[in-house]
C-alpha positions as CSV (number, residue, x, y, z in Angstrom):
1,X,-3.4,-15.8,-28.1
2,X,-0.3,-15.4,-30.1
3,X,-0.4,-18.7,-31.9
4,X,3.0,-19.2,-33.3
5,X,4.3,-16.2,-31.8
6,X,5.6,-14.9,-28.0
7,X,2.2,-13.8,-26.5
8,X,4.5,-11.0,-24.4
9,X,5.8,-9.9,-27.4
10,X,2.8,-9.5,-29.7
11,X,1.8,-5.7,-29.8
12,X,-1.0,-4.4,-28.2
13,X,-2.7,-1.6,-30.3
14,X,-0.5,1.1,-29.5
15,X,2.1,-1.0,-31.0
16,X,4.0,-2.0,-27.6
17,X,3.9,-5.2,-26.5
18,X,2.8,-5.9,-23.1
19,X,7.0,-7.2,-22.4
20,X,7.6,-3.6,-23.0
21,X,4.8,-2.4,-20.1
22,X,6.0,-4.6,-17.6
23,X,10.0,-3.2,-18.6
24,X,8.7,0.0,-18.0
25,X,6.7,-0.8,-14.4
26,X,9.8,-2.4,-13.2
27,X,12.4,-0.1,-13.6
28,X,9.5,2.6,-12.3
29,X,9.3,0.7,-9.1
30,X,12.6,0.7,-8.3
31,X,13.7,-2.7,-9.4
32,X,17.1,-3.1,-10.8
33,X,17.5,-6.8,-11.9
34,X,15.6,-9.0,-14.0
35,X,15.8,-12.9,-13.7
36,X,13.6,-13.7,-16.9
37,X,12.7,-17.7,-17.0
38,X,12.3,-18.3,-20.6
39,X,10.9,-21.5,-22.6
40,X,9.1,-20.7,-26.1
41,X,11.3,-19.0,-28.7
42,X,13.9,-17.5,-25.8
43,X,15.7,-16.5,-28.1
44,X,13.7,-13.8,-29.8
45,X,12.3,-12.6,-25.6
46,X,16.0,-12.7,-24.3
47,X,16.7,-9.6,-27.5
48,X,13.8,-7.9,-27.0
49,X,14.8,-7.7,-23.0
50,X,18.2,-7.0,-24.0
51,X,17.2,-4.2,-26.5
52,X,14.3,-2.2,-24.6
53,X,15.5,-2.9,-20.6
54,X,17.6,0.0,-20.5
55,X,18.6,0.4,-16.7
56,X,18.0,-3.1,-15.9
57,X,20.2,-5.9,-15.5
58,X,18.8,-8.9,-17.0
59,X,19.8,-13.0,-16.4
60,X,18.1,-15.5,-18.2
61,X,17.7,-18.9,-17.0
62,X,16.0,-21.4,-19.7
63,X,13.3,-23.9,-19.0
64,X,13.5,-26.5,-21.0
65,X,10.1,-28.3,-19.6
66,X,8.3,-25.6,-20.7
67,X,6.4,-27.6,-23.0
68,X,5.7,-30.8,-20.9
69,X,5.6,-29.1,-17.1
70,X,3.2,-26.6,-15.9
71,X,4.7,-23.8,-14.6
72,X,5.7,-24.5,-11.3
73,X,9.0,-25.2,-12.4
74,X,9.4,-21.8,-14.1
75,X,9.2,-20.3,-10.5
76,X,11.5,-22.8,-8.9
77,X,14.2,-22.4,-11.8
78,X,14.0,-18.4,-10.5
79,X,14.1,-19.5,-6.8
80,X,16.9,-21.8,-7.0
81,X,18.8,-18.9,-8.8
82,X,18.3,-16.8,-6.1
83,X,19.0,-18.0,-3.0
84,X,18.4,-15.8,0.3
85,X,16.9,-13.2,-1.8
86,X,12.9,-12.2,-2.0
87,X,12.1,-12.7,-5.0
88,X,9.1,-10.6,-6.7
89,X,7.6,-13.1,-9.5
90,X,5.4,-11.4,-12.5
91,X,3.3,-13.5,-15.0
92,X,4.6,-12.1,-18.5
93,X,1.0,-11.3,-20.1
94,X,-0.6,-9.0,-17.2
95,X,0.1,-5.3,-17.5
96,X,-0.5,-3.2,-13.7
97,X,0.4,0.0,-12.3
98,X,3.8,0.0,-11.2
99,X,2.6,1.2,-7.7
100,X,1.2,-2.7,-7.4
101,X,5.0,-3.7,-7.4
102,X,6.0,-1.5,-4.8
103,X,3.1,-2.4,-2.7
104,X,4.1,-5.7,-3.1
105,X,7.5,-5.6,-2.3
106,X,6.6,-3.5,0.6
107,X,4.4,-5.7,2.5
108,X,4.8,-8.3,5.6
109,X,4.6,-11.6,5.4
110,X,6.8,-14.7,3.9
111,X,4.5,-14.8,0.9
112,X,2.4,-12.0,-0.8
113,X,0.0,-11.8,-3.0
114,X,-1.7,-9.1,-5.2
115,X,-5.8,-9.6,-5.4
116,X,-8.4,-7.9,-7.1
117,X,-11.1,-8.0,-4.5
118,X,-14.4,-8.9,-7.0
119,X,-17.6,-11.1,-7.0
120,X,-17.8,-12.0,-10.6
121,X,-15.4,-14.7,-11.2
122,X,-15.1,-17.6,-13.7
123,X,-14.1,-21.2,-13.6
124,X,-10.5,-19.7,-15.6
125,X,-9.7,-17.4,-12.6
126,X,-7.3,-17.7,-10.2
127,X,-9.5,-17.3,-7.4
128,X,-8.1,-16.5,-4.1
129,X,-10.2,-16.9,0.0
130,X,-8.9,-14.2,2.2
131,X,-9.8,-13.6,5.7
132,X,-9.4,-10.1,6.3
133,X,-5.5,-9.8,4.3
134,X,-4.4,-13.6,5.3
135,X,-4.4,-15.6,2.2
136,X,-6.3,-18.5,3.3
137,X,-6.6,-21.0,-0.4
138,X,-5.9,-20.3,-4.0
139,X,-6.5,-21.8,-7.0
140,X,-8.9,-22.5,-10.2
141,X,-11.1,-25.0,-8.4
142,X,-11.9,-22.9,-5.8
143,X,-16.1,-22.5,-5.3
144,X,-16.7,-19.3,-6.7
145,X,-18.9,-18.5,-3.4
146,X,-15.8,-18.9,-1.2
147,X,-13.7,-16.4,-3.3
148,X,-12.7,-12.9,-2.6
149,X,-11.2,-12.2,-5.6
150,X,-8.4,-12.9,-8.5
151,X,-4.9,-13.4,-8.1
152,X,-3.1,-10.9,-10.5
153,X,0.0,-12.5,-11.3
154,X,2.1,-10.4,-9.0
155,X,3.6,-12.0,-5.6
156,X,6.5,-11.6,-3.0
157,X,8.1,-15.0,-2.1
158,X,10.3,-14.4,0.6
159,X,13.4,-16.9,1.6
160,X,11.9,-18.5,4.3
161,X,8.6,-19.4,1.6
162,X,10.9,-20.0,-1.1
163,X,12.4,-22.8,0.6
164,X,9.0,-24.3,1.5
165,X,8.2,-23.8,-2.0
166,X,11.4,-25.8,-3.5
167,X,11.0,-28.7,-1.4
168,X,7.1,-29.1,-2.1
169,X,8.5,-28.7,-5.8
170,X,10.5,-32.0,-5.0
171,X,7.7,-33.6,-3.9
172,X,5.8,-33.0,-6.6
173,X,8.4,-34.4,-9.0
174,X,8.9,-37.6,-7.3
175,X,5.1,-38.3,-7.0
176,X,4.9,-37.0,-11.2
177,X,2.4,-34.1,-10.2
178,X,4.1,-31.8,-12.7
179,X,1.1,-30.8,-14.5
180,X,0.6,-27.4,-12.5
181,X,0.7,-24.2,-11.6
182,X,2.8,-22.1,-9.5
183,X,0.0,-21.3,-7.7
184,X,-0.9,-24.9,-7.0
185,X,2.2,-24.6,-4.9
186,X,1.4,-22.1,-3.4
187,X,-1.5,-23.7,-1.7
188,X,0.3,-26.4,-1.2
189,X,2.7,-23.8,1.4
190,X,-0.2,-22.2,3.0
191,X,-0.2,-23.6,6.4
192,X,3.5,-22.9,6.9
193,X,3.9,-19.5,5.7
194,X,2.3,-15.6,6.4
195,X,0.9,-15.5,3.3
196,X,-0.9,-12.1,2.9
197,X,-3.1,-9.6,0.3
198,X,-1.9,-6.7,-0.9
199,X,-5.0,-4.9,-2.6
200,X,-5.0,-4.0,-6.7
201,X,-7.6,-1.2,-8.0
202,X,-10.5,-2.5,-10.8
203,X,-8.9,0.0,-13.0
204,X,-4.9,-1.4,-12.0
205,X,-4.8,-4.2,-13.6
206,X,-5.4,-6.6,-16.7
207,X,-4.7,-9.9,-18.0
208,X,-4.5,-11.1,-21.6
209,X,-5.2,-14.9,-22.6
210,X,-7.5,-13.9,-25.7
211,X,-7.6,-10.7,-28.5
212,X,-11.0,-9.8,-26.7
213,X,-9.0,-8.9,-23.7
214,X,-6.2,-6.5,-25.3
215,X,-8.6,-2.9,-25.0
216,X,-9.0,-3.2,-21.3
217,X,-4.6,-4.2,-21.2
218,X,-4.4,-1.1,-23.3
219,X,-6.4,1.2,-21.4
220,X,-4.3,0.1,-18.1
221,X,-1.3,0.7,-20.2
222,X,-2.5,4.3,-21.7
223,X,-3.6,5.2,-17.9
224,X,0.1,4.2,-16.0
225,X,2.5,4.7,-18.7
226,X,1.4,7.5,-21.0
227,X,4.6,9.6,-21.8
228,X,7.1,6.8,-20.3
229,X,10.3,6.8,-21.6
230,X,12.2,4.1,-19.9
231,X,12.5,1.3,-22.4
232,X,14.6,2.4,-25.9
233,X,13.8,1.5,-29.4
C-alpha cells in the first residue's frame, strides 16, 4: 500500500493519515519525545512530524539500510540512541487506543508485548505463544495451532532487553542474517529476558498493509480519537 508514496502518510478516509493517529495517541498517553527512525522519503515524514507533533519533541535518526535490511536495524538505530532508557517501539501503519500505550509502558518485565488474543490467524501474522502473560515464541512461522494471538506492533524494551537485543543484532550482521524483522530478534532474546503480554481489545487495534484494510483503521480511529485536537494543521 502506498506505492510511490509514505504508507504513514497516505490519508485514510477522513483525510488523516494514520502518522497523524499515532501523533495524537502519543501525546494522549503521556509521552513527550519521539525518536522517529526514518528510511523512505524522510524527508517528507520528518515535516509532517515537525508540522502536526505539537507538544512533542521529535529526533530523527536515518536508516540508510532501509532498502537492503529488514527492519531489525530500524529498532537498533533507536536503541543505540537511547541508552539506559526503555524505549516504547510503534510500527508506523497500526492505529490503537492510546490506553494500549500506557498499558504498555506500565507493565513488568524487561520486554513487553501488546497481543490480540484470537484464533483466526494467517501465515502474514505475527503470531505470538503465551503461557498465561509470559511470551513464550514469536514470529510469522509460527504453527498457527500453537498461537495465542497477533503481535500489534506495540512493545516495551527495557535496558536490560535492549542490550540483549544489540548484541544479538551484532550477531546477526557478522553471520549476514539481515534479512529480518525486529521481531525475529526478539525471539532470538527470549530465554534471557521477562518478556510479558499486555492484552489489546478486538475493537483496539488495526493494521494496514493493503487498501482493503483502511475501514477497520478508520473505525479504530473514529472510536479513540473523535474530537482530538492535539496535532495542528
Amino acid at each position: 500500500m502506498g506505492g510511490n508514496e509514505v504508507k504513514s502518510l497516505v490519508p485514510l478516509g477522513d483525510g488523516e493519515p494514520l502518522m497523524a493517529h499515532i501523533l495524537r495517541g502519543l501525546k494522549e498517553s503521556g509521552v513527550e519525545d519521539v525518536l522517529v527512525v526514518t528510511g523512505f522519503r524522510p524527508d517528507e515524514v520528518q515535516r509532517f512530524c515537525n508540522e502536526r507533533g505539537e507538544g512533542l519533541s521529535f529526533t530523527y535518526v536515518f536508516n540508510a539500510r532501509y532498502a537492503s535490511w529488514g527492519n531489525f536495524h530500524s529498532l537498533r538505530l533507536a536503541l543505540d540512541q537511547s541508552p539506559g532508557y526503555d524505549v516504547l517501539v510503534v510500527n508506523s501503519d497500526v492505529v490503537v487506543d492510546p490506553g494500549v500505550y500506557g498499558r504498555a509502558a506500565g507493565s513488568p518485565g524487561e520486554l513487553v508485548l501488546a497481543v490480540q488474543r484470537r484464533h483466526r490467524l494467517d501465515e502474514e501474522d505475527m503470531k505470538v505463544e503465551l503461557s498465561g502473560r509470559r511470551v513464550v515464541a514469536i514470529g510469522k512461522h509460527l504453527k498457527i495451532a500453537r498461537s495465542h494471538g497477533e503481535f500489534t506492533g506495540i512493545s516495551l524494551i527495557r535496558p536490560e532487553a535492549a542490550l540483549l537485543y544489540q548484541d544479538a543484532c551484532t550477531r546477526r550482521q557478522w553471520s549476514a542474517h539481515t534479512d529480518a524483522y525486529y521481531e525475529d530478534v526478539y525471539a532470538d532474546i527470549l530465554d534471557g529476558v521477562r518478556a510479558r503480554a499486555v492484552e489489546v481489545g478486538h475493537d483496539e487495534y488495526a493494521e494496514v498493509d493493503t487498501p482493503q484494510d483502511v475501514p477497520a483503521a478508520e473505525a479504530v480511529a473514529r472510536r479513540f480519537y473523535r474530537g482530538a485536537t492535539v496535532v495542528s494543521g
